[in-house]
N, C-alpha and C positions, 0 to 999 in steps of 0.2 A: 414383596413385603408381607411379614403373616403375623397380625395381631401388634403389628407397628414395631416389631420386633426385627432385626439385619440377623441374617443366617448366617454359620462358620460353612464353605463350603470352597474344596479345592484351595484352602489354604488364607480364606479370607476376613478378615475381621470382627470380629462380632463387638459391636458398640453396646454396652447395657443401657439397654431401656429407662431404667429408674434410675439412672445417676443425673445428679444435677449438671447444668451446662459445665460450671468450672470445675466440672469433674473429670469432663471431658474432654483431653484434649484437642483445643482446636475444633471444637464442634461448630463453630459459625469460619473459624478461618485458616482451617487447615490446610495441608499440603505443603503449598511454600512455607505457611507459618505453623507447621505442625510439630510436635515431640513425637507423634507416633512414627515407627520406621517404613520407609518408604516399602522396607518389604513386606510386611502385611498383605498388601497383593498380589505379590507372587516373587516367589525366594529369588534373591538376585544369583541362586548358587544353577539352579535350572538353565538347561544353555534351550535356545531358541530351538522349535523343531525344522528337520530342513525345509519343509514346506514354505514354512515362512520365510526363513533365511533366502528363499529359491526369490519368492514375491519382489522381497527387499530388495534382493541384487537388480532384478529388471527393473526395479521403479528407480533404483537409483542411479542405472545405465543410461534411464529415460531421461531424468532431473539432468545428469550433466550433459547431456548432447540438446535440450532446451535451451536448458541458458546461457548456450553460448551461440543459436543459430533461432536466424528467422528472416524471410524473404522479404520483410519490411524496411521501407525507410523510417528515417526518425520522423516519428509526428510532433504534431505543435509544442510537446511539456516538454518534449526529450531538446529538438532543437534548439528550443531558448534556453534550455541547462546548459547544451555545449557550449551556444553565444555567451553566456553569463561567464561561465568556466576559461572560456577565452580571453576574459579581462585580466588585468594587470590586479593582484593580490592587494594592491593598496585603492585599487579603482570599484573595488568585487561592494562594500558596503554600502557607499551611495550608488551604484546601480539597482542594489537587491532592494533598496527603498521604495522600486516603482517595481515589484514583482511582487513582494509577500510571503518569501519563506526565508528560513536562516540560513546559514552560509556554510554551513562543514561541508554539503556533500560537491558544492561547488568548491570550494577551496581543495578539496581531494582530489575532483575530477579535474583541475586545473593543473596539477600535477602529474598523474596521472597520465593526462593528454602529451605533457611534454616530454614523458616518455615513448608512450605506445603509438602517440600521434590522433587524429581525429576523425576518420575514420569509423563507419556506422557500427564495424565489429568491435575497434576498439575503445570505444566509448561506453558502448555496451558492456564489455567485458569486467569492467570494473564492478559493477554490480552481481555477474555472473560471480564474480569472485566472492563478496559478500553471502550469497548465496547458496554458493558450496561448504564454506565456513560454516554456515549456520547447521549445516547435517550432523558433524558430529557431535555436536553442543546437544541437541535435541535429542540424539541418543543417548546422551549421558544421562540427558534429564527423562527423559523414558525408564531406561534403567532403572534409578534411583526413584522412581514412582510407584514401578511397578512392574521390574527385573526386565530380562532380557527378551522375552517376547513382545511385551511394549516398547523395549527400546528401538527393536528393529522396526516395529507397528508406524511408529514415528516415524522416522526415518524417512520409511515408505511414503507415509502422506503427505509430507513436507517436500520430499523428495519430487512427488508429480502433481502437487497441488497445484491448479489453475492460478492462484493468487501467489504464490510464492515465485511458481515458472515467471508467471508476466512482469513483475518486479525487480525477477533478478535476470529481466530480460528487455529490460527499458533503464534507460539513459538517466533517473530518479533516484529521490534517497529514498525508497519506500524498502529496500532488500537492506540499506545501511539500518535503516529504524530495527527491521526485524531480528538482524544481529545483535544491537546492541540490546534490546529486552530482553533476548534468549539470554546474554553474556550476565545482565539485570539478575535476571529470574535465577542463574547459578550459582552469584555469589549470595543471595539473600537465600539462598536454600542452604548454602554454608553456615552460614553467620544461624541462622535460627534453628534449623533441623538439624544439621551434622556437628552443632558443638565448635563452629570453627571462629570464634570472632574473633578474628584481629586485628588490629589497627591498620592491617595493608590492604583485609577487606575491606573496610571504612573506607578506604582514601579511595579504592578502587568502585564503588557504589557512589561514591561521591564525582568521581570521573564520568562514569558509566551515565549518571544522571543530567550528567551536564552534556555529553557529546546527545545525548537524545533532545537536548533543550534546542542545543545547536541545528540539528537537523530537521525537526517537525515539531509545528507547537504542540497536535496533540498528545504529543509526551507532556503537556504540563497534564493533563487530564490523566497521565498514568501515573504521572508521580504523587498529584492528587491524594488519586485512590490508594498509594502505599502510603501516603504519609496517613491520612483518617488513619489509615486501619492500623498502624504503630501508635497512634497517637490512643482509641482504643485500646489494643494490648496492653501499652503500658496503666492505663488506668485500670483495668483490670487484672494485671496480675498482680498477684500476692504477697512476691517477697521481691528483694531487689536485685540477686542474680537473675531472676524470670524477666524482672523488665531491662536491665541494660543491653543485652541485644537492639531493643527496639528502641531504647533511647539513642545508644550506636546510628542505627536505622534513619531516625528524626534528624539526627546531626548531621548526616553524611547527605541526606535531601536537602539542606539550611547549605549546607557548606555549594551542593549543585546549584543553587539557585543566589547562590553569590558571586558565581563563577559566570554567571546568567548575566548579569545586572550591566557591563560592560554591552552590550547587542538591547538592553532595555529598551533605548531612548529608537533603534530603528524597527522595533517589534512593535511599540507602542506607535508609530508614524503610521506602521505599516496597517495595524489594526484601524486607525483612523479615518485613513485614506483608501484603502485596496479593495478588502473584502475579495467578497464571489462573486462578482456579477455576470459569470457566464452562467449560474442555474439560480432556480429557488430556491429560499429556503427550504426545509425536510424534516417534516415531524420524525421523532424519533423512531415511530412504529415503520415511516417510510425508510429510515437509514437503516434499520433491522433489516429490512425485506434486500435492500442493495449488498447489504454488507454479505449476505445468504450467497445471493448473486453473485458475485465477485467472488465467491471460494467456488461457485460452482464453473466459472467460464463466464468468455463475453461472445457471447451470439454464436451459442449454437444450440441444436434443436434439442440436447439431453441438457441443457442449462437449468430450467423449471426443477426436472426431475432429479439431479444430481444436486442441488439446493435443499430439495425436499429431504435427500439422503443426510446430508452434511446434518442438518437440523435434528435428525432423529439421531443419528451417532453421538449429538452434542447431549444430548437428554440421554442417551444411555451412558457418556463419559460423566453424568455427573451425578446418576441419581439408577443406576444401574447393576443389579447384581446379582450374580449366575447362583441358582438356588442348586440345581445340580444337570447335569448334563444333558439334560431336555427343557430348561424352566432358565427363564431371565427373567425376575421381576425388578420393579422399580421401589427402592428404601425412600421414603423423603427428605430423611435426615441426611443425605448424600452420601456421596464416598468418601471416606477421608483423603485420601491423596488429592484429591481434585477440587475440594473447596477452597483452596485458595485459588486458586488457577480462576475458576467459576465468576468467585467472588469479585476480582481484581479485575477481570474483563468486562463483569456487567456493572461492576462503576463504573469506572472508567468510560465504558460508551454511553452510560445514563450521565453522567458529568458533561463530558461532550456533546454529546448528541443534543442535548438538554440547551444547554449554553450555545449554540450555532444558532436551535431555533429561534430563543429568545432574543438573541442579537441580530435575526435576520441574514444570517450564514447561509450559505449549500455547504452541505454534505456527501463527501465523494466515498464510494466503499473503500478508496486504497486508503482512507485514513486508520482504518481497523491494523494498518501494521503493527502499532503498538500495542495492540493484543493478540495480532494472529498466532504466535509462539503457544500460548496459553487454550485457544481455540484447538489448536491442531492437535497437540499434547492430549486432551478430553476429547477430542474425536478419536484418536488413537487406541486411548482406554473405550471407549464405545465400541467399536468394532472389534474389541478382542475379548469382551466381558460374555464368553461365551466356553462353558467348560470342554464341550466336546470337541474333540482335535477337527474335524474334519469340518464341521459349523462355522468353527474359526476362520478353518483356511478358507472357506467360501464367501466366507462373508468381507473377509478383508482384501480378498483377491477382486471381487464383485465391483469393489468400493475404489479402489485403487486404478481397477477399470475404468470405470464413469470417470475418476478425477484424473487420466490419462488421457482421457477422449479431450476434456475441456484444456488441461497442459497445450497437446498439438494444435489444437485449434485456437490458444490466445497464441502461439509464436505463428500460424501459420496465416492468420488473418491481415488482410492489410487496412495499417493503421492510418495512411494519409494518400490519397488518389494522388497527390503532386508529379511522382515518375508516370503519371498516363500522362502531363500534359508535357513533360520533356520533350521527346523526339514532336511535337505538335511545334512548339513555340520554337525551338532548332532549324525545323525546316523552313518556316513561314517566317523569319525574321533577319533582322541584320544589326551590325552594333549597332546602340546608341536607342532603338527601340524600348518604347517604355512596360514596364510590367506592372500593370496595377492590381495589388493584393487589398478583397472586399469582401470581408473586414481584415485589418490587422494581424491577425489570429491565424491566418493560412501565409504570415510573412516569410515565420520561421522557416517552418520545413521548404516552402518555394527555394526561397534566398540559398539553400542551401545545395540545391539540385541544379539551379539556372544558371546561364554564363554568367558569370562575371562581365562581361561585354556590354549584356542589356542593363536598361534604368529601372532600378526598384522604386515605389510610390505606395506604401500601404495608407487605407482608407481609415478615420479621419484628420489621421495628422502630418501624413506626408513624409513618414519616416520613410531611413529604407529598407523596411520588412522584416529587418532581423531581432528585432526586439517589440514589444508590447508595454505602453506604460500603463499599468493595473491601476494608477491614482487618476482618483475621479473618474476612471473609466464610462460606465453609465452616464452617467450627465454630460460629458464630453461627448460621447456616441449621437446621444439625442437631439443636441445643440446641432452634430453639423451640419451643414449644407451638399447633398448631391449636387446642385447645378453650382453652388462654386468652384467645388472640387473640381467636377466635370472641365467647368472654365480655366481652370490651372493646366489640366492634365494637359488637355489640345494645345496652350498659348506655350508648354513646355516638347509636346511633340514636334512643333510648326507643321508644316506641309508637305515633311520627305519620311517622317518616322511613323511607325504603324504600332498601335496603341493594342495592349492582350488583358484584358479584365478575368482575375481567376476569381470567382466570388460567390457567395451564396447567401439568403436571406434566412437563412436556418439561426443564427447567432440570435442569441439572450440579446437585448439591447440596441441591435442594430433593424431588426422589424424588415421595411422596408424601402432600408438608405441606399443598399446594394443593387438593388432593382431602377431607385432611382437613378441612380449612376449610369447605368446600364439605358436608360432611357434618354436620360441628358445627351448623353455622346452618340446616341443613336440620332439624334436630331442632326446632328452634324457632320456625321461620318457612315461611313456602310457598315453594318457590324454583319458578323458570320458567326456562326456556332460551332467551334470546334470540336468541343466534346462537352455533353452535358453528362451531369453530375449524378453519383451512384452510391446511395447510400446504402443499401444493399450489398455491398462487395466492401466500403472504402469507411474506417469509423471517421476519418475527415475526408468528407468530400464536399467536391464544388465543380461548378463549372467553368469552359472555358469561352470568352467570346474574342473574336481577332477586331479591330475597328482599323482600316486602308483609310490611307489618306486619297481626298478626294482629289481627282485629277481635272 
């Protein structure tokens, strides 16, 4: 920045300084919502240099052998999707009543299943699909920002993003979310910047709004943030071809949130009853720091540091501009291309993030899918607002590095210790033996590894294992009784069946019930420690204890 003034350099836009706001287009909310041409930042006629095209290819060689491979079983979110996914389509609503999320990606994956079958790859694979899809959408919108070397820039980051890999690499609708906002973000970039409004955009923004309703609530927090900001627009523009786009806009979110109202009555149960009570709540400064985290990897040693990277690329995607081939300063007034992106994400998580606190929510990073599109996009532009050729290529290669490192190592991490206690509980058992899952919460992924032969008994309601009911969770946890339970399990084993507690005292809610369970039955029977628990290696782990009947 020199004298608060934005420099023309390498083809870039010069904003005047002395013009009033509504002189200027889009100066608080431009990009998606701009009149300036996306190519202002770089001619869309320029074709990429190979260097970069070289980058892209490998990152995007990387992205698709990710998402469709990883040595892990399903952990506890992915299992209870497939069990959920496994009900009968008229069965699927009052089940999701005692979970807390909406129903498309299960209704998909229910389908899905009865093609491909259930199966840890093909279960997975539906979201790999989603995932792939979402590449060349990103390109487009790359391009159209800021021509063809950000469009492959993209590409790239999206392609071996730590958070994109893991999501369209588990069993969840976090890779659907992502899709459908990229799909979002394309047609409102039609309808507002390219002139194109037409009534099949409307209807398809009006769809697009509602499958995101269906799948994650916090898409109410993005739809939110697009409706303020049309509802703005329209109060400040001028004349009334300026504002019927964004009245379009306002109608097409009323039309998604009518389509909404049908799933009301079990959104509102669910809000009532469910919540989080597997963490705390999370100031929003904490959901910032996670949300970092989670584009950088989960548990590994460049995680910190690849966070810190991610964070500075966002600040150079948004406020960032190459003065001439040795010199990046930072404009305040932003970039044009990127302030809507900017804008729409940091509501959106101030909405949210905002709203969980206050309600006593947790906050998990993969909620950011309904901004990640817009995050990667502004990191892409970060990492290429750099004029000189070879700067470029290093910095984007650097970068795409580090977000390689974390890619391999969320598919190659293992997500649930369950297959250590297989071949244990195989060997040492025989039909009719019981398996006690403690807490609830390690039902899924067991239930789904274990013979069919043995007796499931998750702790504290006696289900069997395959399911979690999330109403009144907490109170229900605290209320129960170890030595009752303890007293069911034995009066259900008798005297010939040998009792395998998988369990761990680490759960929100449950303190020390697991421990006492473990105590109870040790009074009565011999326990043995098969294999204790490894948090360190396993993001769900726990241990194993065996309890023989006394002779």
């Amino acid at each position: 920045m020199r004298n608060g003034s934005s420099v023309v350099k390498a083809g870039r836009l010069d904003v005047d300084p002395g013009a009033g706001i509504d002189d200027q287009p889009a100066v608080l909310f431009g990009g998606m919502f701009e009149t300036t041409s996306a190519s202002a930042e770089e001619s869309p006629s320029r074709k990429a240099p190979p260097e970069i095209l070289a980058v892209a290819g490998v990152a995007i060689l990387l992205g698709v052998v990710t998402r469709f491979f990883t040595r892990s079983s399903l952990w506890l979110d992915e299992a209870l999707t497939v069990n959920y996914a496994s009900l009968s389509l008229s069965d699927l609503a009052t089940a999701l009543k005692h979970d807390g999320h909406p129903p498309l990606f299960y209704a998909l994956l229910h389908g899905w299943m009865n093609i491909f079958g259930t199966s840890d790859v093909a279960v997975r694979a539906l979201s790999g699909v989603f995932g792939l899809l979402t590449l060349p959408l990103i390109w487009i919108l790359g391009r159209r920002k800021g021509g063809p070397v950000l469009a492959w820039v993209a590409v790239a980051v999206v392609a071996v993003s730590p958070f994109a890999v893991r999501y369209s690499n588990e069993t969840r609708m976090y890779a659907l979310v992502i899709l459908l906002v990229t799909i979002g973000w394309i047609l409102i970039d039609d309808i507002v910047d390219r002139g194109k409004a037409t009534i099949l955009r409307f209807v398809a923004v009006a769809l697009v709004g509602a499958a995101l309703l269906y799948s994650h609530y916090w898409s109410l927090w993005l739809l939110s943030a697009v409706g303020l900001t049309s509802l703005w627009k329209i109060w400040r523009a001028p004349t009334k071809p300026e504002r019927r786009p964004w009245i379009g806009i306002v109608l097409s979110l009323v039309v998604s949130g009518i389509l909404f109202v049908p799933w009301m009555p079990v959104m509102l149960f669910q809000s009532a009853n469910t919540g989080t009570p597997w963490a705390s709540p999370s100031r929003p400064t904490t959901a910032l720091a996670w949300t970092l985290a989670d584009n950088a990897a989960i548990r590994i040693g460049e995680q910190t540091l690849t966070a810190a990277l991610f964070a500075i690329a966002l600040v150079l995607g948004i406020f960032g501009v190459a003065l001439d081939s040795t010199t990046t300063a930072l404009d305040l007034r932003t970039r044009p291309s990127f302030r809507a992106a900017a804008w729409i994400a940091s509501l959106t998580f101030l909405i949210g993030s905002a709203i969980s606190y206050v309600s006593n929510s947790a906050y998990a990073g993969r909620y950011s899918s309904v901004i990640f599109p817009f995050l990667a996009v502004i990191v892409a532009a970060g990492i290429t607002c750099f004029t000189a050729r070879w700067v470029r290529f290093g910095v984007v290669a650097v970068f795409c590095a580090f977000l390689s490192v974390g890619a391999v190592g969320n598919v190659t991490f293992e997500r649930t210790q369950m297959p250590a206690f297989v071949p244990l509980i195989a060997e040492n058992s025989a039909p009719g033996d019981i398996v006690v899952f403690c807490p609830d919460q390690l039902g899924p992924a067991g239930t789904r590894l274990l013979s069919p032969d043995l007796v499931f008994l998750s702790y504290p309601d006696s289900g069997d294992g395959r399911f979690v009911d999330w109403v009144g969770y907490g109170e229900r946890n605290q209320r129960s009784d170890p030595d009752a339970f303890a007293a069911t399990v034995l009066e259900q084993a008798g005297s010939s069946h040998t009792i395998f507690v998988i369990w761990s005292d680490s759960y929100k809610t449950f303190e020390t019930k697991c421990s006492g369970l473990i105590d109870a039955l040790a009074t009565k029977r011999s326990a043995q420690l098969l294999l204790a628990e490894d948090g360190s290696t396993y993001f769900e782990h726990a241990s194993l204890y065996r309890f023989v009947p006394t002779s």
